[in-house]
N, C-alpha and C positions, 0 to 999 in steps of 0.2 A: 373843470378838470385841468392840472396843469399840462402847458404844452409838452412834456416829455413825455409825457403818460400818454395822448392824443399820438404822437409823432410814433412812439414806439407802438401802439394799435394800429395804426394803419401797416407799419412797416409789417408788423405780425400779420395780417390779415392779408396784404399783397402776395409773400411769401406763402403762407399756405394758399391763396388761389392759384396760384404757381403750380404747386407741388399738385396740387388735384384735377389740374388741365391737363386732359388727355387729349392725344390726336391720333387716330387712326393711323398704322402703319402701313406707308404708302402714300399717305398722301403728306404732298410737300415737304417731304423727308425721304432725303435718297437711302439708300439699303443701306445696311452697318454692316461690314464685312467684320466678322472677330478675329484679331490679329491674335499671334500665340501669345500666351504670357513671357515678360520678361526674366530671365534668370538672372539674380545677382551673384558675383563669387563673392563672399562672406569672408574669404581667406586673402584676399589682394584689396588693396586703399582703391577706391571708385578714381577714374579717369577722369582729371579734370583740364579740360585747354587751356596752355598757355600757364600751368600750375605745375612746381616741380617738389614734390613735399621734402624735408628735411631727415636724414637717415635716421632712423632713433637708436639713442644712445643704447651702447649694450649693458644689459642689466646686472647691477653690484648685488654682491650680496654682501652680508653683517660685515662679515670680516673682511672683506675688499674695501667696504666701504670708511671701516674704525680705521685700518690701517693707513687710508689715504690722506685720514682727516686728522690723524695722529702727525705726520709728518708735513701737511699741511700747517699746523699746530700746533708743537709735542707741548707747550707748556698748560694746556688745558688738560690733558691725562695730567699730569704731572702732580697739578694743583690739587686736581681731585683725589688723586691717590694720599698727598698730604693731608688732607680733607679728613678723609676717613680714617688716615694714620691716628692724627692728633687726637680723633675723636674716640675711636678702638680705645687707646694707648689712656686717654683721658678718665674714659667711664670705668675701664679696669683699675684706674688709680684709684678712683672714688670707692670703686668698692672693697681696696682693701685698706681705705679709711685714710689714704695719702690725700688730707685734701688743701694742702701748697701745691704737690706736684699737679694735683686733678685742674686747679685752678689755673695756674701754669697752661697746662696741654689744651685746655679750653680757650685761652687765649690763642695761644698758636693755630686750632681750629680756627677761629676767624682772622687770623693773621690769611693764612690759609685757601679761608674761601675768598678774600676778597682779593685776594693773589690770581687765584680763578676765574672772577668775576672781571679784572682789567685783563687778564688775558683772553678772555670770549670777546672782549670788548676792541682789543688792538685786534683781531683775528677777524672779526667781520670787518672794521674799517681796512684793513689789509687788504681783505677780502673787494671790497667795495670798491677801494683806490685802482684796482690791480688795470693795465689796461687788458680788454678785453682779443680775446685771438680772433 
């Protein structure tokens, strides 16, 4: 039988003689007084020594949070809005068979989105660079 198989039986076997050793109450065992149960407040952060927690931020919603990030970075709506212009503006070419102009506004879509894509991109290292408060 491999050793860990041996080691974990006996350790199993110790444990259960444990748990099935009883001792008479009374002897060599002083009385258990039952202390009350403890109540926690569910609604307050638990009391920790020498710990001071950090306030938490007050919570954005959608629109607190677009408009922050908008002004934080107006060229990423901006791109997008061009984004979806070119592409609107493109697929209605196509369908009424302008397809110079279709292929044009296609271009401009990915003019566009990659306009987008370097400004998500200056906007986190901005972000990144910035020193902290």
């Amino acid at each position: 039988m491999p050793r860990s198989v041996c080691l974990f039986h006996f350790l199993l076997t110790e444990v259960l003689s444990m748990a099935t050793a009883t001792t008479s109450v009374g002897q060599d065992q002083p009385t258990k007084v039952d202390s009350p149960p403890v109540v926690f407040d569910l609604s307050q952060p638990p009391v920790i020594e020498g710990f001071t927690p950090l306030p938490r931020p007050k919570e954005e919603s959608f629109k607190d949070k677009f408009i922050r990030k908008t002004k934080e970075n107006p060229f990423v709506p901006i791109g997008c809005l061009g984004t979806a212009g070119a592409l609107i503006y493109g697929l209605s070419a196509f369908r009424r068979g302008k397809t110079r102009q279709s292929q044009l506004l296609m271009r401009a879509r990915i003019f566009a989105q990659g306009f987008t894509v370097v400004a998500i991109i200056v906007g986190v290292a901005a972000t990144a660079l910035k020193p902290k408060q």
